[in-house]
ZAGUDO-437268 format. One line per 4 residues: their letters; for each residue x, y, z of C-alpha. Coordinates in Angstrom, 3 decimals. Layout:
residues N
a = X,Y,Z; ...
END
This chain:
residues 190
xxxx = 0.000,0.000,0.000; 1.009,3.503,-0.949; 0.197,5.984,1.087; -0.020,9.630,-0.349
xxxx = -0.172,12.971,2.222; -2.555,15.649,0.511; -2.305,19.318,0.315; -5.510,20.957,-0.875
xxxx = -4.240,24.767,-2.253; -6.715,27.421,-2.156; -5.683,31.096,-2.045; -1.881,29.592,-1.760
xxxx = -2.718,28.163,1.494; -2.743,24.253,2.495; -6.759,24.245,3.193; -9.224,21.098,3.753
xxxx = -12.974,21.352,2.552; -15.465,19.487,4.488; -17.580,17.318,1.992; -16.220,19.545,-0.770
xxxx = -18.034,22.632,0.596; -16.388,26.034,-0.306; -18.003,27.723,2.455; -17.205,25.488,4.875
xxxx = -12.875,25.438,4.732; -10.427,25.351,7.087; -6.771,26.687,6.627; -4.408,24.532,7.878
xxxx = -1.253,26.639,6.964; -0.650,29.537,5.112; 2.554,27.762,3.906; 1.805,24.520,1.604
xxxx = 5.299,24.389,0.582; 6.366,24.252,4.581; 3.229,21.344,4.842; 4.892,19.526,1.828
xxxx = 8.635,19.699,3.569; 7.200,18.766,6.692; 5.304,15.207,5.274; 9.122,14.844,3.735
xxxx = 10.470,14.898,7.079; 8.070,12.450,8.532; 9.023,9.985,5.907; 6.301,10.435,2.695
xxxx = 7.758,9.440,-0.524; 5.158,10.769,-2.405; 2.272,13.685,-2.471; -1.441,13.930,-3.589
xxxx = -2.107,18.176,-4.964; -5.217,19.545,-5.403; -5.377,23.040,-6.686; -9.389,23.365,-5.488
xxxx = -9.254,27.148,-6.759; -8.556,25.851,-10.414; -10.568,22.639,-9.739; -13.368,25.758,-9.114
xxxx = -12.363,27.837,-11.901; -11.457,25.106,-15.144; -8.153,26.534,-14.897; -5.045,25.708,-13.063
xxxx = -4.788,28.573,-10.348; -1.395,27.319,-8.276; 0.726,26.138,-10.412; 4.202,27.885,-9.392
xxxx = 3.162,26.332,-5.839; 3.071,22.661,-6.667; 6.546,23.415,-9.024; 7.610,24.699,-5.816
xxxx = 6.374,22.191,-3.828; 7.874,19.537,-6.695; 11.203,21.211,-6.819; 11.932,21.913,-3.250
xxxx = 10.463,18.239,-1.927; 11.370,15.823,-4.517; 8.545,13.926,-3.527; 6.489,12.057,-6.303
xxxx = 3.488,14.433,-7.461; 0.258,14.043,-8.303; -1.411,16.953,-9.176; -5.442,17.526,-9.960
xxxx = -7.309,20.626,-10.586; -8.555,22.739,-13.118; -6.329,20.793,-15.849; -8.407,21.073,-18.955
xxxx = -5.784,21.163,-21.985; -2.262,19.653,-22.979; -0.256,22.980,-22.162; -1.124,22.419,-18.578
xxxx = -0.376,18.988,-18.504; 2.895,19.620,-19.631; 3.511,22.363,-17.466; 3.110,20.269,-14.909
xxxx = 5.314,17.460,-15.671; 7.492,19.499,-16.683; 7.847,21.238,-13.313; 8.500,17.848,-12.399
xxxx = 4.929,16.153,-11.136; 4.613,12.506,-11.773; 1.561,12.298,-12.251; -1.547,14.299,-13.341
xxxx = -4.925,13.747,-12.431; -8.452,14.847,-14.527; -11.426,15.199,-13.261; -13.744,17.155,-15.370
xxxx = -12.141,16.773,-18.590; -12.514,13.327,-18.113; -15.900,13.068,-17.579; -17.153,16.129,-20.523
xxxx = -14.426,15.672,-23.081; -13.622,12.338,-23.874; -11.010,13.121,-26.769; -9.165,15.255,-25.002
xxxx = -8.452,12.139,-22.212; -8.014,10.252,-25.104; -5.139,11.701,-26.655; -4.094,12.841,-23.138
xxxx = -3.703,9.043,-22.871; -2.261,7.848,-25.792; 0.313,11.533,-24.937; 1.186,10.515,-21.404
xxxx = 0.377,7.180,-21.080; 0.463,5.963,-17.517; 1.132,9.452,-15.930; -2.472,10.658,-16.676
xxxx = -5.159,9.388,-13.926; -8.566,10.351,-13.629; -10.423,11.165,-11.063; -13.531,9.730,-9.263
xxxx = -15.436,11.643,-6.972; -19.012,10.323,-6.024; -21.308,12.465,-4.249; -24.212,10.864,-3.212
xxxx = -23.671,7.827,-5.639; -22.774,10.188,-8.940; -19.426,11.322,-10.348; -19.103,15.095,-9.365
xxxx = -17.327,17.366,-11.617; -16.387,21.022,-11.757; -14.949,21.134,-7.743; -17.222,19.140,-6.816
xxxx = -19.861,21.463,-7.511; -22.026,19.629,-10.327; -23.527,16.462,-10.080; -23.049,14.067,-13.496
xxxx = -25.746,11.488,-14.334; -22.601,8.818,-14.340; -22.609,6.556,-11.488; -19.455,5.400,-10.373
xxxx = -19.592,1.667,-11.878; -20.527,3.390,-15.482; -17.435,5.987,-15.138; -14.915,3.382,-14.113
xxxx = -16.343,0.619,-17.070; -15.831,3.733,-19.383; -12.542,4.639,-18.091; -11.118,0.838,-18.180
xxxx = -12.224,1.126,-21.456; -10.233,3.797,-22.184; -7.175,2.515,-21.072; -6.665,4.078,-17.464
xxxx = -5.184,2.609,-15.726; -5.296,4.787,-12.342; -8.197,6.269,-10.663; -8.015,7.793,-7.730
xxxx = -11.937,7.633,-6.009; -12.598,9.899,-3.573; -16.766,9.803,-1.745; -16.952,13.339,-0.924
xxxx = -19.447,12.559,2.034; -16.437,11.215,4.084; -13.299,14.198,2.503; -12.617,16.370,5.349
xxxx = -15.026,14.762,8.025; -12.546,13.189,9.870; -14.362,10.361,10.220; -12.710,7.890,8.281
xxxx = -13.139,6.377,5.335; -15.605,4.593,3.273; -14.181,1.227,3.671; -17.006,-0.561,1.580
xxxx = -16.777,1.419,-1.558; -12.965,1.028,-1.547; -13.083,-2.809,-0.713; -15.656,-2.912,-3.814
xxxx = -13.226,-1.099,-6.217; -10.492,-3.017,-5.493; -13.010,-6.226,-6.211; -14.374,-5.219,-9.565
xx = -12.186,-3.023,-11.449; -8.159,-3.580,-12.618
END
């Protein structure tokens, strides 16, 4: 098992949501590169970005913080946010991320992930986030009429081959996570 620290950016600060609610964040530090030196020092090996502003707006918002972050850390990347077009994607990797993540794109523009794909191969994942049993797009804003077993039969489809689910009734609760979906996923998808 791999186990990836996250830094949420919003406003360059290292910020949690609870249940991807705008209104309802908490700032954790006003220093994400400090956050990302700090996981370092307690022994990650890698690191799970999300800029939420460009997640919000369709366009990346942070990007000289995660090349910061990249460059000062070492740490294996994975970015997600806002990344709607090949210039971003490889702005990122080339500031050095490992891995980028889409979300949106992925669900509304299907050739676009596919030539991301075919581009990038294994250092493109998509992301998952269900909210209340439907992929959520757009910062988690907009519910899609996908449920999660549709997305991830479409996206195996595809060719991804990494996915990173996330059930937005459990992200920033603190109450753990949702044990059953993830024991499911790991059951019925490659």
């Amino acid at each position: 098992m791999k186990i990836f620290p996250a830094i949420d950016l919003y406003d360059n600060k290292a910020v949690r949501l609870f249940k991807g609610d705008y209104a309802k964040m908490t700032v954790y530090n006003d220093d994400p590169v400090a956050v990302a030196r700090d996981f370092k020092a307690a022994g990650a090996e890698q690191i799970h970005l999300v800029d939420l502003a460009g997640a919000k707006a369709g366009v990346p918002v942070h990007a000289q913080t995660v090349q910061k972050i990249v460059s000062e850390t070492g740490l294996f990347a994975e970015i997600g946010g806002g990344i709607r077009n090949m210039e971003t994607i490889e702005k990122y990797l080339e500031a050095g991320a490992g891995r980028v993540i889409l979300g949106t794109a992925a669900v509304t523009d299907e050739a676009f992930l596919k030539e991301a794909l075919a581009r990038f191969g294994d250092k493109i994942a998509v992301g998952a986030d269900v909210l209340e049993g439907k992929i959520a797009i757009k910062g988690w804003i907009e519910k899609t009429d996908y449920t999660l077993d549709a997305f991830l039969d479409k996206m195996q489809t595809l060719g991804v081959k990494t996915v990173i689910c996330t059930d937005i009734s459990k992200d920033g609760a603190m109450k753990g996570t949702n044990r059953a979906l993830y024991k499911e996923l790991t059951e019925n998808t490659r």
